[in-house]
C-alpha positions as CSV (number, residue, x, y, z in Angstrom):
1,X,-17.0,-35.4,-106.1
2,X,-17.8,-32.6,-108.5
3,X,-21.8,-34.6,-108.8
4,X,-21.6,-34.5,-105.4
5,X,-21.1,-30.6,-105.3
6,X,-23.3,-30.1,-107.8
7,X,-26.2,-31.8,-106.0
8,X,-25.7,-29.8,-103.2
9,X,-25.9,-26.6,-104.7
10,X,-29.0,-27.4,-106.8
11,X,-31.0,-28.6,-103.8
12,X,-29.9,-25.3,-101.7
13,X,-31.1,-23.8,-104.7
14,X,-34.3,-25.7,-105.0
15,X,-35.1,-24.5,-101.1
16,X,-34.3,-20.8,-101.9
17,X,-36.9,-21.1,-104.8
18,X,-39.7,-23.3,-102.6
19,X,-39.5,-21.3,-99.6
20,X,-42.2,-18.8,-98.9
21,X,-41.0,-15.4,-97.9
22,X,-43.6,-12.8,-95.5
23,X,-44.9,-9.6,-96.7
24,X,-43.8,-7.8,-93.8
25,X,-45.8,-4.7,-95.4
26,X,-48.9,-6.4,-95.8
27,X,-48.4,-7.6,-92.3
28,X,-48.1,-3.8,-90.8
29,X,-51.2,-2.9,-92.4
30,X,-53.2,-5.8,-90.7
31,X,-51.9,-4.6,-87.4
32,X,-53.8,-1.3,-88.7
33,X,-56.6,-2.1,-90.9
34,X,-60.1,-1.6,-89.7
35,X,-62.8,-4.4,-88.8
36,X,-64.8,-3.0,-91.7
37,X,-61.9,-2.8,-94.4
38,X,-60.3,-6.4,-93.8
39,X,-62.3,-8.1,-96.0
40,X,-62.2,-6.6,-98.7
41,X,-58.5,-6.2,-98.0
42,X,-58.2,-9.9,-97.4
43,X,-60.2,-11.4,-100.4
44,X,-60.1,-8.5,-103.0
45,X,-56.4,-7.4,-102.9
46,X,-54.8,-10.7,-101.6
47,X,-56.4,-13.9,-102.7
48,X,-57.3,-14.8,-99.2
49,X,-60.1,-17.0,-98.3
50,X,-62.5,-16.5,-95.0
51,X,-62.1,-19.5,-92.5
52,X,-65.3,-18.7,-90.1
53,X,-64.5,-18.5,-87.0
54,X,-67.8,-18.8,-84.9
55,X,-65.4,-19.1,-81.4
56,X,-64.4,-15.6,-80.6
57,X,-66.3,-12.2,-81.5
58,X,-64.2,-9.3,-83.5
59,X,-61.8,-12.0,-84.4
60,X,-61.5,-12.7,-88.2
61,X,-59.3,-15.8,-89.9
62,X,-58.1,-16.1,-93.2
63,X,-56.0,-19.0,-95.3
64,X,-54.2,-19.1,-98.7
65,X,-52.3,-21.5,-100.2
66,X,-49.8,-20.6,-102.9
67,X,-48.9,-22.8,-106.0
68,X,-51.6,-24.7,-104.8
69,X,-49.5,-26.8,-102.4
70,X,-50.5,-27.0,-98.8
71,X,-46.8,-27.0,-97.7
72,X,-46.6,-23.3,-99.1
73,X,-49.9,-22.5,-96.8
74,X,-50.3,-19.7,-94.2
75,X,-53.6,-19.2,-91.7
76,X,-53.5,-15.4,-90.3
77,X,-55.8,-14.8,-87.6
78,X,-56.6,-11.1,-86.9
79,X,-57.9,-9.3,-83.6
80,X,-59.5,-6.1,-83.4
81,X,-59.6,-4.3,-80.1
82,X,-61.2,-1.1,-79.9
83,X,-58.6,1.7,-80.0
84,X,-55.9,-0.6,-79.9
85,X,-53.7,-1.6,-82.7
86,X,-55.1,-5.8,-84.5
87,X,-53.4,-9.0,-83.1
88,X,-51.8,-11.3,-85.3
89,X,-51.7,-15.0,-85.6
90,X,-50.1,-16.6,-88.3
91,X,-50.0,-20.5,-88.9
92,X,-47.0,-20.8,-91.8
93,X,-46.7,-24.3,-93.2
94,X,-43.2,-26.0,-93.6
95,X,-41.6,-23.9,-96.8
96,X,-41.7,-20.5,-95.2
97,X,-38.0,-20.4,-94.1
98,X,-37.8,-19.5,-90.6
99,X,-34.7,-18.8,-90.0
100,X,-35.0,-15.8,-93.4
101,X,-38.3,-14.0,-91.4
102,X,-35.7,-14.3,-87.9
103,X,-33.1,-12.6,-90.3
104,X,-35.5,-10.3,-91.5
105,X,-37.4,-8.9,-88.1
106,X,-33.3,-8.3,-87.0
107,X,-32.9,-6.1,-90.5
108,X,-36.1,-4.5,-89.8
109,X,-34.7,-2.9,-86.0
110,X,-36.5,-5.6,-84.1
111,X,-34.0,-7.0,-81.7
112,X,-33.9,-10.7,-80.1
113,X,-34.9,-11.4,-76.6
114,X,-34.6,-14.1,-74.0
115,X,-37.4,-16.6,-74.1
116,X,-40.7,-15.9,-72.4
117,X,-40.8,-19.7,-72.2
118,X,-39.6,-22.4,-74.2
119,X,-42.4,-22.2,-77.0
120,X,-41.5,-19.1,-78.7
121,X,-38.1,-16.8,-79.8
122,X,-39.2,-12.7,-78.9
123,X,-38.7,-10.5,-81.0
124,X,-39.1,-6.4,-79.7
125,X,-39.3,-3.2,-81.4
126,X,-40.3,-0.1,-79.7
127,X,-43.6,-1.5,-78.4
128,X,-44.1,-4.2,-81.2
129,X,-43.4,-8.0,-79.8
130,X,-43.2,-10.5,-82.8
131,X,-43.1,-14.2,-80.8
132,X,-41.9,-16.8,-83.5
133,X,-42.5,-20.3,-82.7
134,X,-38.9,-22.4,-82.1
135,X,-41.1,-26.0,-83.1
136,X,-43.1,-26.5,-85.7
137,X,-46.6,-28.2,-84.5
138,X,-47.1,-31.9,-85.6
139,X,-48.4,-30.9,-88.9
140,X,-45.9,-28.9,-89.7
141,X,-46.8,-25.3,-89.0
142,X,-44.8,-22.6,-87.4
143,X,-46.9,-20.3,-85.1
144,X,-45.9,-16.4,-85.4
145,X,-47.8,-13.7,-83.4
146,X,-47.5,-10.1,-83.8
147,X,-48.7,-7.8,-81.1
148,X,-48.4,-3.9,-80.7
149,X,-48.9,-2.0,-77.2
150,X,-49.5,1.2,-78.9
C-alpha cells in the first residue's frame, strides 16, 4: 500500500514539474506590441522562431519548443489591426496544464462564462475575452485565443 502511495505522489509530482505554465505578462504585451517591435520581441527576447505565414497580411506566427520536446510546444499567432489592440492565437501542446491557465485567468479577475458553442470555455474581463479550447485537436494541442475590444 505505502508503494502504492508513493507512486502516486511521485507521478503527480512528475506532472507539476512537466507541465508548461503561460506567461500571462508576456501575453499582455503581445496584445500591445507594435507590428514593427514583434520581432525583435519575439526572437531576441524570447527564443521564438518565425513560422511564415504567406495566408493572411499583418498577421505574424511564431513557435518554440521548450526542453526541446515537442509535447512542451506552443504556436502564437498574432494580429495587428490598426488602432486596435493584437489578436492572439495560441496552439499549446499536451503538457501546458489546462485546467492551471483556467485557474489562473479566474485569479487574474477574468470571470467564466457560458459557452459561445461547444468548442471553447469564455473567459471575460472588462472587454478582454480569453476563449480556451475544452478538446485538444487530434495532435494534441489546445487552442487559446485572446481578444481585446478596446
Amino acid at each position: 500500500m505505502k508503494k502504492i502511495v508513493l507512486c502516486i505522489f511521485l507521478i503527480s509530482i512528475a506532472n507539476n514539474t512537466f507541465s508548461q505554465q503561460l506567461d500571462f505578462p508576456f501575453l499582455n504585451k503581445l496584445t500591445k506590441i507594435s507590428i514593427n517591435d514583434v520581432e525583435e520581441y519575439m526572437i531576441n527576447y524570447y527564443g521564438f522562431e518565425k513560422i511564415e505565414s504567406k495566408s493572411q497580411a499583418n498577421v505574424m506566427t511564431y513557435g518554440r519548443y521548450y526542453n526541446h520536446d515537442l509535447d512542451n510546444s506552443i504556436i502564437i499567432s498574432i494580429s495587428f489591426v490598426d488602432d486596435k489592440p493584437n489578436t492572439l492565437e495560441l496552439s499549446i501542446a499536451e503538457n501546458y496544464d489546462i485546467k492551471a491557465i483556467k485557474k489562473e485567468l479566474i485569479k487574474r479577475g477574468y470571470k467564466k462564462h457560458p459557452l459561445i458553442d461547444f468548442e471553447f470555455v469564455t473567459f471575460k474581463k472588462e472587454k478582454s475575452i480569453v476563449l480556451v479550447s475544452i478538446i485538444p485537436n487530434e495532435f494534441g494541442k489546445s487552442k487559446i485565443k485572446f481578444v481585446s475590444e478596446s
